[in-house]
TILUM-800763 format. One record per residue (C-alpha): residue in three letters; x, y, z. Coordinates in pm, 1 decimal. Example, Ala and Ser with C-alpha at 12.3 -4.5 7.8 and 13.67 -1.06 7.14 Angstrom:
2
   torkol          u          v          w
      Ala     1230.0     -450.0      780.0
      Ser     1367.0     -106.0      714.0
//
This chain:
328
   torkol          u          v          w
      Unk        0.0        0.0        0.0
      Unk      122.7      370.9     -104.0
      Unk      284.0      573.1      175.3
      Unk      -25.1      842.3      294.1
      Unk       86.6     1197.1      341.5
      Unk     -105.3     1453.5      489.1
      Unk     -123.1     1733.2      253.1
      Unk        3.2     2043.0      487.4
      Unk     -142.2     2396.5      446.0
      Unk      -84.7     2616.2      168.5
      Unk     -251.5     2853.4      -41.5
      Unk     -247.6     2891.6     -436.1
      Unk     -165.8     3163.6     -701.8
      Unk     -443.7     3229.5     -876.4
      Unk     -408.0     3157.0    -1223.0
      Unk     -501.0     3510.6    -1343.4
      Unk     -167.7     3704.7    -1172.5
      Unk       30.5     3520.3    -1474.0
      Unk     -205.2     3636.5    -1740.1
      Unk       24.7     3863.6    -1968.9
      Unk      393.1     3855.1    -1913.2
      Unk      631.1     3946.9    -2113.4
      Unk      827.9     3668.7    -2326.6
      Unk      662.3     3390.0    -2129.4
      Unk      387.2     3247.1    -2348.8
      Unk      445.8     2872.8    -2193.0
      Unk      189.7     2620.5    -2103.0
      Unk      171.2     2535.0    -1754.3
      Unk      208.6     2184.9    -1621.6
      Unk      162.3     2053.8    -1308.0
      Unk      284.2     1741.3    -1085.5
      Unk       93.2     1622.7     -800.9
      Unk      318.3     1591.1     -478.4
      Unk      152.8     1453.2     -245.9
      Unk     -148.8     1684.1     -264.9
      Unk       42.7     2008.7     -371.4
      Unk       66.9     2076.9     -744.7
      Unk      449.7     2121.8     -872.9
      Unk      432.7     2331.6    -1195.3
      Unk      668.2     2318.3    -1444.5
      Unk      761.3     2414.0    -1837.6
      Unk      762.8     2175.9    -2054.7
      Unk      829.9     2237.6    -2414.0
      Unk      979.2     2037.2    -2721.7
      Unk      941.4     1721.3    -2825.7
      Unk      929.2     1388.8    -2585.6
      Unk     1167.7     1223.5    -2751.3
      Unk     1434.9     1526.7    -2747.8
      Unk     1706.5     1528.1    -2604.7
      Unk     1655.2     1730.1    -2230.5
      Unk     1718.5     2081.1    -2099.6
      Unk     1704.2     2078.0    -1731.8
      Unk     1710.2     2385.6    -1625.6
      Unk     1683.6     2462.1    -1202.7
      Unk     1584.8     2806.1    -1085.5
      Unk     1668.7     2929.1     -728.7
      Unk     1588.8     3215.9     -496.1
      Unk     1382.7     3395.1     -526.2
      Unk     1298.8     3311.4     -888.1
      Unk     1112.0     3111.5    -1101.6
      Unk     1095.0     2933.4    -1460.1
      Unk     1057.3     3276.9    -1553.5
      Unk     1416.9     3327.9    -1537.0
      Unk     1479.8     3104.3    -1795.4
      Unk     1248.3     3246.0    -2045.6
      Unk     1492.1     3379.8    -2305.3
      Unk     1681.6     3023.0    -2257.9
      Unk     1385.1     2809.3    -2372.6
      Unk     1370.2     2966.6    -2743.9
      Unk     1698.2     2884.8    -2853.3
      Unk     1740.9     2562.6    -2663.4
      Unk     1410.1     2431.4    -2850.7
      Unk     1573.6     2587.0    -3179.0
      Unk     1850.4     2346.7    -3111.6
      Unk     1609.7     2056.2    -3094.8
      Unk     1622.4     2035.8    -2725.5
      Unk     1357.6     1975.2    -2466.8
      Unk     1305.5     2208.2    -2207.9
      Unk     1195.0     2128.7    -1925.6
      Unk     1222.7     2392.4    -1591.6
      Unk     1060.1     2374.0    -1306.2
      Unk      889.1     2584.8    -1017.0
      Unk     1006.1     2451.7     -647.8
      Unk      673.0     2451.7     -445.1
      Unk      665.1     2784.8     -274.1
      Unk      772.1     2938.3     -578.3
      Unk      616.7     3048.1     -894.9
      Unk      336.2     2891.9    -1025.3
      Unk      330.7     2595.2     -783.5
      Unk      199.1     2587.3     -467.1
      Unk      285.3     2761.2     -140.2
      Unk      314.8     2562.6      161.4
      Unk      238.1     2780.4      477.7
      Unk      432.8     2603.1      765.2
      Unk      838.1     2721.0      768.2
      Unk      922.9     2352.4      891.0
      Unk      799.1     2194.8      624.3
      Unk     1079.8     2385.6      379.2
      Unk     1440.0     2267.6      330.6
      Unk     1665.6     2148.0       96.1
      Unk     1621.1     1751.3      161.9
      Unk     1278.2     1792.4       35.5
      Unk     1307.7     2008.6     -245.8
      Unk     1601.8     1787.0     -380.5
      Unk     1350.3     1473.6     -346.3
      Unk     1043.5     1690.4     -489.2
      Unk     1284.2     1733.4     -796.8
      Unk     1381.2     1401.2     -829.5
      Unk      998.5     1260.2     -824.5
      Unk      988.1     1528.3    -1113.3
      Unk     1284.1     1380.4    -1322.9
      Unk     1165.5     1007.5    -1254.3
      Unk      783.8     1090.0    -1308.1
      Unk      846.5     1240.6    -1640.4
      Unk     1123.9      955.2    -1708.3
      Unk     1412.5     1227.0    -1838.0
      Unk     1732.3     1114.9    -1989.1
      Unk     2013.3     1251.4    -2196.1
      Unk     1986.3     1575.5    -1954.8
      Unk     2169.2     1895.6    -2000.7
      Unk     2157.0     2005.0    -1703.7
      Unk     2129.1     2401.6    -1616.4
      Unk     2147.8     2492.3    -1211.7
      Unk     2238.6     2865.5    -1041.6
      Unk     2187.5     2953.2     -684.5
      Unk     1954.2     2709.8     -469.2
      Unk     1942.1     2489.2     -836.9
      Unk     2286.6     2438.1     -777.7
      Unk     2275.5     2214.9     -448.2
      Unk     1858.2     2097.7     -595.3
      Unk     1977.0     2025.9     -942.6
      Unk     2333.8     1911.3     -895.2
      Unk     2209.5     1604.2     -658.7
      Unk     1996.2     1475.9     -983.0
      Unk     2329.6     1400.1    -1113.0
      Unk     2485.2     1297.0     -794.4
      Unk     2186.8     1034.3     -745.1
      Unk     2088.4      970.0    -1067.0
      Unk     2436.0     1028.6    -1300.4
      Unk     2286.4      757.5    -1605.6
      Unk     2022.7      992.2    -1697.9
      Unk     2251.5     1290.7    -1785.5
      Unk     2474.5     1373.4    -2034.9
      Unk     2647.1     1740.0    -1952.3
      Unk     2619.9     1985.3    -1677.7
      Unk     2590.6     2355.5    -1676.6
      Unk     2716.8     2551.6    -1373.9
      Unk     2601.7     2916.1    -1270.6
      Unk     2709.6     3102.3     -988.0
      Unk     2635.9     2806.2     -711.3
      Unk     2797.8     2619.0     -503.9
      Unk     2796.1     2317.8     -308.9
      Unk     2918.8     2316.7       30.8
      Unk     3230.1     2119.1      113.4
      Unk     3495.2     2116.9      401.0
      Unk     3716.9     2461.4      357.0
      Unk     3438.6     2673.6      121.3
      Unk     3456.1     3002.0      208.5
      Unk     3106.5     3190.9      223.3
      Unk     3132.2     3523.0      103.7
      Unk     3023.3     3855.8      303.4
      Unk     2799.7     3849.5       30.3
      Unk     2580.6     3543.4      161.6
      Unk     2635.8     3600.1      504.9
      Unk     2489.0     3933.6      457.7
      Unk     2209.9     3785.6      267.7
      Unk     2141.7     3555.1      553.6
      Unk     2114.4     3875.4      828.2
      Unk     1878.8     4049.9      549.9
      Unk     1687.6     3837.4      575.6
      Unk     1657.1     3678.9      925.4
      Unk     1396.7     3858.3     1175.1
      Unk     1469.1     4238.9     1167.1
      Unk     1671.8     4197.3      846.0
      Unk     1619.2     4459.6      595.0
      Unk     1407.6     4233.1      360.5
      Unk     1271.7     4001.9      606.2
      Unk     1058.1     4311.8      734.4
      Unk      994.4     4473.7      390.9
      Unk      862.5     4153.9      199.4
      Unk      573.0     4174.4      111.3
      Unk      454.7     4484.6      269.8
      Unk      638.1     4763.8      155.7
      Unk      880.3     4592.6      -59.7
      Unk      874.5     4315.5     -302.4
      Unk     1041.6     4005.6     -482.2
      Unk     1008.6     4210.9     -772.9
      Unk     1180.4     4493.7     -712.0
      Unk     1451.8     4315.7     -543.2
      Unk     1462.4     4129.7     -889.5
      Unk     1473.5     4485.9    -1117.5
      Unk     1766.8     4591.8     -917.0
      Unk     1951.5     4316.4     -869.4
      Unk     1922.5     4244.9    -1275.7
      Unk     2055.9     4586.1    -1272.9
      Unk     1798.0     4744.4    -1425.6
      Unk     1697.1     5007.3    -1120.9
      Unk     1951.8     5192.3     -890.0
      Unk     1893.6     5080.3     -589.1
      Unk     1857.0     5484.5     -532.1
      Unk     1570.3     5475.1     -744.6
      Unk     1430.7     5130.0     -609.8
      Unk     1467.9     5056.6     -241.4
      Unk     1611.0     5383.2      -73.2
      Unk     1262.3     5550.0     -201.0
      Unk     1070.5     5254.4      -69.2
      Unk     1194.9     5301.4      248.6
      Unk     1207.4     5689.0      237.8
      Unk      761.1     5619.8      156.6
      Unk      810.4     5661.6     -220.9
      Unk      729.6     5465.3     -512.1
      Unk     1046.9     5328.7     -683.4
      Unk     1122.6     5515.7     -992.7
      Unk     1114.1     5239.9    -1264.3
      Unk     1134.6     5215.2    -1647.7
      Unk      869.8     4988.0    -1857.5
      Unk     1070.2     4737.6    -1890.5
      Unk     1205.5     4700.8    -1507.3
      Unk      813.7     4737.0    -1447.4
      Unk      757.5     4487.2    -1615.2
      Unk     1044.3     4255.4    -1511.2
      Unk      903.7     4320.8    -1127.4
      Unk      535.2     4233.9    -1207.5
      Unk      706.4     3895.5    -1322.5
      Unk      883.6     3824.3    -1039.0
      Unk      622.0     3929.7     -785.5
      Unk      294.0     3800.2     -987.6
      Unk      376.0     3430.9     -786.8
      Unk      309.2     3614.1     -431.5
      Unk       72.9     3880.2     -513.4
      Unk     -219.3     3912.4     -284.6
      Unk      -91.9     3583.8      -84.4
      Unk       17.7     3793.8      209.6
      Unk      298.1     3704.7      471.3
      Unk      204.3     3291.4      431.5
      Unk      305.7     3317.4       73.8
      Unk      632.0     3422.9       58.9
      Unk      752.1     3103.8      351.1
      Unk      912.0     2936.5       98.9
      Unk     1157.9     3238.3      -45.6
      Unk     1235.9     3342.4      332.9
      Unk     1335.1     2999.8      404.7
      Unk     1586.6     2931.6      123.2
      Unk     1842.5     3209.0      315.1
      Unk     1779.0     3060.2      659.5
      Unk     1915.0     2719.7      495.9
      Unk     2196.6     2832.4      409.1
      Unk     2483.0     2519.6      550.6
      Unk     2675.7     2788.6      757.8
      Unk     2368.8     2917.4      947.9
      Unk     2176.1     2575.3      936.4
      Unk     2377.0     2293.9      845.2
      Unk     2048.6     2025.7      888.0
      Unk     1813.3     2209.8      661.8
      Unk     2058.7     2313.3      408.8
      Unk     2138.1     1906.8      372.2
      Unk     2485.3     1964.3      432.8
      Unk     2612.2     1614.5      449.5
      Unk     2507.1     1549.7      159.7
      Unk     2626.6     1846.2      -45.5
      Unk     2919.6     1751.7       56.6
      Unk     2927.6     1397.3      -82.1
      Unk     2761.6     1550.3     -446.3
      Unk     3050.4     1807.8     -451.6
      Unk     3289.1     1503.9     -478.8
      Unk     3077.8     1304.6     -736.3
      Unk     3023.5     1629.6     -957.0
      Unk     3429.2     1717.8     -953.2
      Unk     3475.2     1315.3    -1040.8
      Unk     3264.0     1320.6    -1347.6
      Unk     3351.9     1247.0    -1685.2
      Unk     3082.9     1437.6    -1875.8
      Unk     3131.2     1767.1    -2019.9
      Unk     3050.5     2077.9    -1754.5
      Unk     3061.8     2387.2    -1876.3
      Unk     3097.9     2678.3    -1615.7
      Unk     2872.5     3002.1    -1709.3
      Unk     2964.1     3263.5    -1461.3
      Unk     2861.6     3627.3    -1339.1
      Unk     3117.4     3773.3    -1303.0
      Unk     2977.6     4077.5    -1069.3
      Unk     2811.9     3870.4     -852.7
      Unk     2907.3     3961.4     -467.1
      Unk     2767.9     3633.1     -380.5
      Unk     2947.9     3339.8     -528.2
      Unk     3180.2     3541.8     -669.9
      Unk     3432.4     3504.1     -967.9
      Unk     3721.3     3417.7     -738.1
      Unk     3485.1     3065.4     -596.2
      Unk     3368.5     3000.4     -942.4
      Unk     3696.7     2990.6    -1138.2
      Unk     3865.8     2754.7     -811.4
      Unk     3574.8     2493.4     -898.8
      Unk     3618.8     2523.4    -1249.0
      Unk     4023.8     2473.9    -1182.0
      Unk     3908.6     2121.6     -973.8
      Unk     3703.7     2013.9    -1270.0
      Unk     4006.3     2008.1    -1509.6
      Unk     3853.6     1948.7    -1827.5
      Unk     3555.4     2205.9    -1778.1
      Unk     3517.7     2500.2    -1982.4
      Unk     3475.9     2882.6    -1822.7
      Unk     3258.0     3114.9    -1977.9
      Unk     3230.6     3469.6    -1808.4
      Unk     2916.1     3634.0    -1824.1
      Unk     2909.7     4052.7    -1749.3
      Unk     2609.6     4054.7    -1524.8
      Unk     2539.2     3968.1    -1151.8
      Unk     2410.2     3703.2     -938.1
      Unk     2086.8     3630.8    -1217.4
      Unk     2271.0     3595.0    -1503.0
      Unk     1996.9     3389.6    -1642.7
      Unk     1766.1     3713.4    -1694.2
      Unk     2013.4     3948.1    -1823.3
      Unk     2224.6     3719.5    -2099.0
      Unk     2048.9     3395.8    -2179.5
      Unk     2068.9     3361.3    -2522.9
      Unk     2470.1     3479.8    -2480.4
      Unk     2536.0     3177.7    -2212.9
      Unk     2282.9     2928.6    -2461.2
      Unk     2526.8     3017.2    -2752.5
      Unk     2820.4     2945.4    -2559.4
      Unk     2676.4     2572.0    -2440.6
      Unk     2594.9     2516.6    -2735.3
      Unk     2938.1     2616.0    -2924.7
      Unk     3066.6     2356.4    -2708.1
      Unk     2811.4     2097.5    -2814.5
      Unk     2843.1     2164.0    -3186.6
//
């Protein structure tokens, strides 16, 4: 008899807050886990070969969106999808209920349900640790890896100020922990850290009781990013404020640290082609981490990126071109 799970509390997006955006015309899809619905993208043929592609905080398959075009132009699969308490899937409610063991095994029911193979694999930030355990687990199913500004954590990484600062933001009485949703959003956070607000024009006037001063196409690159938590209130946004607190140097248990440490190992044994993609202004995992795990994977390639932490948004088609360069 099947394992019974009590389906915890959560609420859902309505469908209507995703009406509209810009360059994301994709067709929802949804898996059932255990009583929540996990959404993902999936476009391209069945029988393709797989694009993989593993968003983190506080994102969602949006991020992606310029990446899908050309990988399907390629003849790829694409298949990307939303971590519950993210984007289109649903938000549990409870804070105990998030951390990285179970989003790891909520992407590997995704991987075996839809029976994937010959993966490309894409990860950055949380898809990193999420994504890279796929391979770890599950290495006969995929056939290269793609590495964004991520890490895994091992014995000797050094976390940044960067991450330890994003940790105090947003713990109780951080900066963001206080501001989200109320009187400042995911969005916004996303327009300026894409670089396309000041943060002068973003959160000082947000604090100082202004609106932020934004151009149409930041606007619309923040109604993106916020439309998964809009009108959901404080329960909503659990699953973003948990992703910092499980971080392996505050919380060593929920970020699954044991066994990040065992994946970084299999990952810097493997013997399929990685190619490192790398933002090279990120203050986060910065240049200096990401070429000293490209130097331990000997035969990887290095690709630098001009863009921050979500180089995804900002030069997709750029780091698709270079993968596939590579493949070609």
């Amino acid at each position: 008899m099947a394992e019974q799970h009590a389906v915890p509390d959560f609420v859902r997006t309505p469908d209507s807050n995703f009406d509209g955006l810009a360059d994301f015309p994709f067709a929802p899809h949804y898996l059932d886990i255990d009583g929540l619905r996990m959404h993902y993208v999936d476009e391209g043929p069945h029988d393709a070969p797989v694009a993989l592609m593993v968003h983190g905080m506080p994102t969602w398959s949006y991020l992606y969106r310029t990446m899908i075009p050309p990988m399907l132009a390629a003849g790829f699969r694409c298949v990307t999808p939303d971590h519950i308490g993210f984007g289109r899937s649903d938000k549990v409610t409870d804070p105990g209920w998030y951390d990285i063991a179970r989003h790891t095994a909520n992407l590997t029911r995704l991987v075996t349900a839809l029976d994937l193979r010959n993966i490309t694999l894409f990860v950055q930030d949380w898809g990193g640790p999420t994504g890279l355990a796929q391979y770890a687990t599950m290495p006969q199913r995929f056939s290269r890896l793609v590495i964004m500004n991520t890490w895994l954590d091992h014995e000797g990484y050094e976390y940044s100020p960067g991450i330890r600062q994003w940790i105090q933001q947003n713990s109780p009485g951080g900066l963001f922990r206080d501001n989200v949703p109320e009187r400042f959003n995911w969005g916004t956070l996303m327009a300026m850290a894409t670089q396309r607000v000041s943060p002068q024009d973003s959160i000082f006037r947000i604090l100082g009781g202004e609106q932020p001063n934004l151009s149409d196409g930041a606007a619309r690159v923040r109604r993106a990013y916020d439309a998964p938590f809009e009108g959901l209130g404080d329960e909503g946004v659990t699953g973003p404020r948990r992703f910092p607190m499980s971080i392996p140097v505050h919380d060593p248990a929920a970020g699954n640290a044991a066994n990040q440490r065992a994946h970084f190992e299999i990952v810097n044994a493997t013997r399929l082609p990685v190619h490192f993609a790398w933002g090279v202004n990120d203050n986060v995992f910065t240049r200096e981490w990401g070429q000293k795990w490209h130097g331990i994977i000997r035969h990887s390639t290095w690709f630098e990126v001009p863009a921050a932490h979500f180089l995804q948004d900002t030069h997709g088609p750029e780091i698709v071109a270079n993968v596939l360069s590579h493949m070609n």
